[in-house]
C-alpha positions as CSV (number, residue, x, y, z in Angstrom):
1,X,0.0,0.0,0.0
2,X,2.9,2.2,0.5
3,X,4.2,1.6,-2.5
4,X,1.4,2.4,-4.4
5,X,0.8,5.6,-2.2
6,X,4.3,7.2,-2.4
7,X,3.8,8.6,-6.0
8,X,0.4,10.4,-5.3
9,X,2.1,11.7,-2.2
10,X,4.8,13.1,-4.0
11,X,2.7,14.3,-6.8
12,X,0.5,15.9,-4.1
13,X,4.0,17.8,-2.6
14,X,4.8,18.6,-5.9
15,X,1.6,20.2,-7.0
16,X,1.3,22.0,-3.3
17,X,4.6,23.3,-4.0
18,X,3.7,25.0,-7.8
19,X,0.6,26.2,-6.2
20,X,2.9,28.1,-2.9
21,X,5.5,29.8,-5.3
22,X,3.0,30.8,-8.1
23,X,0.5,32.7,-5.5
24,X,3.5,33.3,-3.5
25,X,5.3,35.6,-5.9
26,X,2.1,36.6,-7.3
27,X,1.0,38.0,-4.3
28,X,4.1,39.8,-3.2
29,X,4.2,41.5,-6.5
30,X,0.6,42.9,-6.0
31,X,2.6,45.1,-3.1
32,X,4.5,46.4,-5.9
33,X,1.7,47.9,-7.2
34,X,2.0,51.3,-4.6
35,X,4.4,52.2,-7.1
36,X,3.6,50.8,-10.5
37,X,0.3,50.7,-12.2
38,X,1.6,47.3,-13.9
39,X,2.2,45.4,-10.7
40,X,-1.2,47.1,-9.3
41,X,-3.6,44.9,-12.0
42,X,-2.4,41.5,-9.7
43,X,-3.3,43.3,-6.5
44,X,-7.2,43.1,-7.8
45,X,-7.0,39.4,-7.7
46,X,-5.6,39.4,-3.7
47,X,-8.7,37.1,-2.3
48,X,-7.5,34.3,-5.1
49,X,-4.0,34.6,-4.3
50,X,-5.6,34.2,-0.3
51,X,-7.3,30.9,-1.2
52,X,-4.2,29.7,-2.9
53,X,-2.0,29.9,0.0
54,X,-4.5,28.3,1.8
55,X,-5.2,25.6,-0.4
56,X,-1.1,25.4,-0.6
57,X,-0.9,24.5,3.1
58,X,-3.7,22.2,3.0
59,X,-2.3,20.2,0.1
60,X,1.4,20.4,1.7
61,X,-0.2,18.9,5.4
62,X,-2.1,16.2,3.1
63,X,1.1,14.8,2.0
64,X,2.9,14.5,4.9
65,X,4.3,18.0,6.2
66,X,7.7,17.6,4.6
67,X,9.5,20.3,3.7
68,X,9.3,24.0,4.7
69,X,9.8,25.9,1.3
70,X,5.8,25.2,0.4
71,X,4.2,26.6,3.9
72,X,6.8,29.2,4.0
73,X,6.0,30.6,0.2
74,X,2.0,30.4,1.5
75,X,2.5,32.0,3.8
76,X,4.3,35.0,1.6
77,X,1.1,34.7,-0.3
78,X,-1.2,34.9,2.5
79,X,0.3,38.1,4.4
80,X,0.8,39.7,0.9
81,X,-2.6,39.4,0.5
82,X,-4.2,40.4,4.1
83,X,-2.0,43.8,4.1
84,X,-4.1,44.4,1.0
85,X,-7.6,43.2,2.0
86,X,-7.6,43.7,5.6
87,X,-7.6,48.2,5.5
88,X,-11.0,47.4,3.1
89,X,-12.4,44.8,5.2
90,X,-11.6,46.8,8.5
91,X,-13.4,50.0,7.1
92,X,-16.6,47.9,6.3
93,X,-16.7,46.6,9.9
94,X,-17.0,49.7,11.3
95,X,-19.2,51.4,8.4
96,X,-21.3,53.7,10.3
97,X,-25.7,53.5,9.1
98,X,-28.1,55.4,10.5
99,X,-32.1,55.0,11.1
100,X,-33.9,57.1,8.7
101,X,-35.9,59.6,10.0
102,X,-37.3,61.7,7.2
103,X,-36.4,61.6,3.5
104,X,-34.4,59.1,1.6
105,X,-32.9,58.3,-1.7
106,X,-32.5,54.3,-2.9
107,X,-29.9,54.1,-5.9
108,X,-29.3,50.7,-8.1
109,X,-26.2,50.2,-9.5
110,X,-26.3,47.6,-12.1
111,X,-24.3,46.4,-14.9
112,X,-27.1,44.5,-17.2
113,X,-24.5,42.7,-19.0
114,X,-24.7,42.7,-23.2
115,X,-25.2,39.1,-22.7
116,X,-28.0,39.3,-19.8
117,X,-29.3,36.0,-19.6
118,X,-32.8,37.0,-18.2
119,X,-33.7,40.7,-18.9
120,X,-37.3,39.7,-17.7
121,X,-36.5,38.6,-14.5
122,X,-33.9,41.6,-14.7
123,X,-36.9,43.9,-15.3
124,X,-39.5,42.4,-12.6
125,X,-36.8,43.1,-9.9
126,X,-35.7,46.6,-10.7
127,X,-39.7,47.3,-10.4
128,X,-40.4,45.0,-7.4
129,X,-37.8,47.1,-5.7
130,X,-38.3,50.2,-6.8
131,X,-35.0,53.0,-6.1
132,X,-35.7,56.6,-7.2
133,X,-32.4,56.3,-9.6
134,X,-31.2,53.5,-11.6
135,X,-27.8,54.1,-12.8
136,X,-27.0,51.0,-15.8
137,X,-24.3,50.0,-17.8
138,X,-24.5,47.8,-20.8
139,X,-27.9,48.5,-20.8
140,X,-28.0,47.3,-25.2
141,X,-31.5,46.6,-26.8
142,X,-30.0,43.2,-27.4
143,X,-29.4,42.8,-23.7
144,X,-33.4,42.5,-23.6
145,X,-34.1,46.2,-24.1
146,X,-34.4,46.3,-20.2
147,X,-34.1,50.5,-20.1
148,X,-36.5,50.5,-22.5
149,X,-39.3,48.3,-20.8
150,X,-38.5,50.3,-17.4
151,X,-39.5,53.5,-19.4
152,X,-43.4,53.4,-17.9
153,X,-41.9,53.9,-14.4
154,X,-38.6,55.5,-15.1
155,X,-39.6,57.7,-17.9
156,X,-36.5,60.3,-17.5
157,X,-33.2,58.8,-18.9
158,X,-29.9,60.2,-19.3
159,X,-27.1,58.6,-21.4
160,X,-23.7,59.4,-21.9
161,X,-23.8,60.3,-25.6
162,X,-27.6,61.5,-25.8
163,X,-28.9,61.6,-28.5
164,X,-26.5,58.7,-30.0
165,X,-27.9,55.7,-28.4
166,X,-25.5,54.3,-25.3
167,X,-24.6,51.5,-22.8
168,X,-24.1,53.7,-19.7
169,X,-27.6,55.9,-18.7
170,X,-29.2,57.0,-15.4
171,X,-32.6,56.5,-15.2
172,X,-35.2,58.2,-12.9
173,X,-38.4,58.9,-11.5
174,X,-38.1,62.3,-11.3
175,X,-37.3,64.9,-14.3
176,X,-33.6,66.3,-13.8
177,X,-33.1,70.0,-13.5
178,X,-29.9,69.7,-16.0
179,X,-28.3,66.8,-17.3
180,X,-25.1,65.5,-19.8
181,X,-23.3,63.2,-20.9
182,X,-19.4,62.4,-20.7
183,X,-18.4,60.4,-23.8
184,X,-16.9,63.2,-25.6
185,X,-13.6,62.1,-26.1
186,X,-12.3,59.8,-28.2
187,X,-8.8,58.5,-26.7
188,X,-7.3,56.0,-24.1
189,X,-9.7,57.7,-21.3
190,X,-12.6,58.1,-22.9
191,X,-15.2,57.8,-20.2
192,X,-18.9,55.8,-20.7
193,X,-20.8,57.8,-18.4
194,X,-23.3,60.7,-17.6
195,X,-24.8,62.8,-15.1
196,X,-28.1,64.3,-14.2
197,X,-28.6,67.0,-11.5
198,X,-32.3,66.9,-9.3
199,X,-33.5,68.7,-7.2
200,X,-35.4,67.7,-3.7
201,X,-36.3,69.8,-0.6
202,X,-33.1,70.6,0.4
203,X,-32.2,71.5,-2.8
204,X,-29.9,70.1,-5.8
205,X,-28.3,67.2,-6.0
206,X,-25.6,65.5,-8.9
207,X,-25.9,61.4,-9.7
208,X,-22.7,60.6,-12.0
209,X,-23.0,57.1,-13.2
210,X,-19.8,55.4,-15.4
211,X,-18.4,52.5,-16.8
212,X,-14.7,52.1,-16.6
213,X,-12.4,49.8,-18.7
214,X,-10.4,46.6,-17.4
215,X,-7.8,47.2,-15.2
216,X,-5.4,45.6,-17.8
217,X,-3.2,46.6,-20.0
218,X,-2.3,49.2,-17.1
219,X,-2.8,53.0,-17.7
220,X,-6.5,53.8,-19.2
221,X,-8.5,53.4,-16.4
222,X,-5.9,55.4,-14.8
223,X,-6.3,57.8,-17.0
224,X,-10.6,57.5,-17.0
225,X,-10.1,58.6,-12.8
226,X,-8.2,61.0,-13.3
227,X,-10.7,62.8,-16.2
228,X,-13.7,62.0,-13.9
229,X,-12.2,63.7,-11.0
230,X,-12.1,66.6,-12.8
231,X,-15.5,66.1,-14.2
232,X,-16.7,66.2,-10.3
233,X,-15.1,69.7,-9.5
234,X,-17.7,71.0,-11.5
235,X,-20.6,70.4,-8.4
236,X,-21.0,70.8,-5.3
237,X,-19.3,68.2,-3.7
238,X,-21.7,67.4,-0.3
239,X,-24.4,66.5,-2.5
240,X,-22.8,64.9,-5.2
241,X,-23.1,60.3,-6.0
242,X,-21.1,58.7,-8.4
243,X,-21.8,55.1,-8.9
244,X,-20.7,52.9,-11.3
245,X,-18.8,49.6,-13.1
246,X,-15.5,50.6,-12.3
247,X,-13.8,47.5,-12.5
248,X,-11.9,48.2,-9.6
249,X,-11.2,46.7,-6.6
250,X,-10.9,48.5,-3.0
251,X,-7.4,46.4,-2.0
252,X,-5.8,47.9,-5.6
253,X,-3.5,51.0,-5.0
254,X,-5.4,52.7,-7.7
255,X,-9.4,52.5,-6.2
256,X,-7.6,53.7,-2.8
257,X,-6.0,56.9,-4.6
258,X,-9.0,57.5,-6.6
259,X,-10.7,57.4,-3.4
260,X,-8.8,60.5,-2.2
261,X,-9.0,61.7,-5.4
262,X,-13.1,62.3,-5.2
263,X,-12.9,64.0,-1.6
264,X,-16.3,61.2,-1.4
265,X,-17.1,58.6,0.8
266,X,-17.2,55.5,-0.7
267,X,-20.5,53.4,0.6
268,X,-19.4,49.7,-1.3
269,X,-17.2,48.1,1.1
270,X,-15.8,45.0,0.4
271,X,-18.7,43.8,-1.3
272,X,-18.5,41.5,-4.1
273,X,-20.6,41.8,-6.9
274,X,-18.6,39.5,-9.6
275,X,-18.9,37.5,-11.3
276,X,-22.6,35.9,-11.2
277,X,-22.6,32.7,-12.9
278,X,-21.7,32.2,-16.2
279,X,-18.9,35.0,-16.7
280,X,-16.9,33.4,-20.0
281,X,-17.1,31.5,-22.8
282,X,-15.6,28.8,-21.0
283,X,-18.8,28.7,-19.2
284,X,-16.9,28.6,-15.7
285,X,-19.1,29.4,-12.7
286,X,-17.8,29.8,-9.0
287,X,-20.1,29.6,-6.2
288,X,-19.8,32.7,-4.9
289,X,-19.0,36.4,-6.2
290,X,-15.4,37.7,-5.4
291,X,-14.2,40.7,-6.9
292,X,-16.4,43.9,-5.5
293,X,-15.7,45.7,-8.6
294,X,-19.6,48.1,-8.5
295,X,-18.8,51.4,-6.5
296,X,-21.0,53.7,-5.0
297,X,-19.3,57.2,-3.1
298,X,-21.6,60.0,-2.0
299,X,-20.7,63.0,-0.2
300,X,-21.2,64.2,2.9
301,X,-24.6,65.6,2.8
302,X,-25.4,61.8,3.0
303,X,-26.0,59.5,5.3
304,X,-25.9,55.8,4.7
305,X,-28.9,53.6,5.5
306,X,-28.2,50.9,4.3
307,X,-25.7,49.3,1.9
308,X,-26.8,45.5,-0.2
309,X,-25.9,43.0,-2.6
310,X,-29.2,42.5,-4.9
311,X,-29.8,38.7,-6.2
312,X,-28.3,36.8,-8.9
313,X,-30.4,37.6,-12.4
314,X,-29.7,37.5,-15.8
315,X,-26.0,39.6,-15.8
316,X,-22.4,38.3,-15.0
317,X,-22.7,41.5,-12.2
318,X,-25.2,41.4,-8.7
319,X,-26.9,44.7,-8.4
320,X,-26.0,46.9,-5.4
321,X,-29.0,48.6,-4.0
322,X,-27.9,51.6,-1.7
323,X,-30.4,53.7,0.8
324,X,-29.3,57.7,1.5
325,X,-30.6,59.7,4.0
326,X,-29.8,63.5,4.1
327,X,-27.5,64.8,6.6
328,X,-28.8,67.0,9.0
């Protein structure tokens, strides 16, 4: 039996061994990224290179414990990515909501996908819950025409080429007092995105919604932050939410400076919102979403009520459905 066991046990060390240096390095190089926008793209992934050490050191006790290189290289992996996670996580542990007690604004960020695989279900829950403002991206006709069908109860819409039809659009309830869109420029940073300015009791207020690129090659969604940020000095900034795909991760050097950048609070902590099933052509699926990759900041004329994942639907994205309150 022994001799039949020893080759799986050393094929097991072997494999545990691969798996500790790959996530090992990997995940020491994300650190690099406080000082290069190359190195910054691996720091996005830091909960997978988390599982790997773990799954490392499980695989290296399974075959016997022999050896110190493997734990030693997952642990590398592991600390390289808590110093990344842990700030983000911290900060949504001690997220402060209040109890309304008055007025309040419920937002829906939602990417619909351009592949949604059930724009009426898609549909039924943006109407069974029923925010004031829905900002969208990849909102296509051939995505189920969901904008469209919403139209009845969100007649208002503002995209970010109007009147050219476009993916990214806030729709609302209410008609906005001025409104415009951002895709205007046709290089590296051009920004999918828009804006619509409303006005409540207490006076106006700015929704920006946008859809940034992937965080790879390194540079253009750089770039996209730092031509938003200057599209936010134009309003007030207590009263101002931006909410979009940015396809950025809180433990990534570059959502934490574009986060003092805004002079906003961001209300999306460490919450996942993709992928939900089906996000490839491979047709892989993982149990659970694990990039939080949706953003929603407001300023500080806001209060946050609440802050939530919305179900699985048709899109590769969960919804995020977030509850303001006005400051006093």
């Amino acid at each position: 039996m022994t001799t039949i066991l020893k080759p799986l046990i050393d094929i097991l060390r072997a494999l545990a061994l691969l798996l500790a240096a790959a996530v090992g390095v990997l995940g020491l190089a994300a650190l690099g990224g406080v000082f290069s926008d190359r190195l910054d793209v691996l720091a996005h992934f830091a909960p997978i290179w988390l599982g790997g050490g773990i799954v490392a050191a499980l695989l290296w006790a399974a075959s016997g414990r022999k050896g110190r290189t493997t734990p030693a290289l997952a642990l590398v992996a592991a600390l390289s990515a808590l110093i990344l996670m842990v700030p983000e996580l911290t900060a949504a542990a001690t997220q402060k909501r209040v109890e309304p007690d008055g007025d309040t604004l419920t937002l829906v960020q939602f990417n619909l996908w351009g592949r949604n695989r059930d724009p009426g279900a898609t549909f039924r829950w943006i109407l069974a819950t029923d925010p004031d403002i829905v900002v969208i991206e990849e909102g296509f006709d051939r995505s189920g025409g969901i904008p469209r069908k919403l139209a009845r109860r969100y007649p208002y819409r503002t995209t970010c080429a109007a009147p050219w039809p476009c993916s990214t659009m806030i729709l609302a309830k209410r008609r906005p007092v001025a409104a415009g869109g951002l895709a205007t420029v046709v290089s590296d940073a051009q920004l999918s995105g828009a804006w619509a300015t409303f006005r409540d009791r207490r006076g106006p207020f700015t929704v920006v919604g946008v859809h940034y690129t992937w965080p790879f090659p390194a540079g253009p969604q750089q770039q996209q932050t730092l031509r938003l940020a200057k599209v936010l000095e134009r309003f007030p900034k207590d009263r101002l939410i931006v909410s979009g795909d940015m396809n950025s991760t809180p433990w990534s050097f570059a959502l934490r400076r574009q986060d003092r950048l805004f002079g906003l609070e961001r209300r999306t902590r460490a919450l996942p919102t993709w992928p939900a099933g089906q996000f490839s052509r491979l047709h892989i699926t993982l149990p659970a979403p694990v990039l939080p990759i949706d953003q929603v900041y407001a300023g500080k004329g806001w209060r946050t009520v609440s802050v939530r994942r919305g179900p699985k639907l048709g899109s590769d994205h969960y919804p995020v459905v977030v509850t303001l309150a006005p400051a006093a």
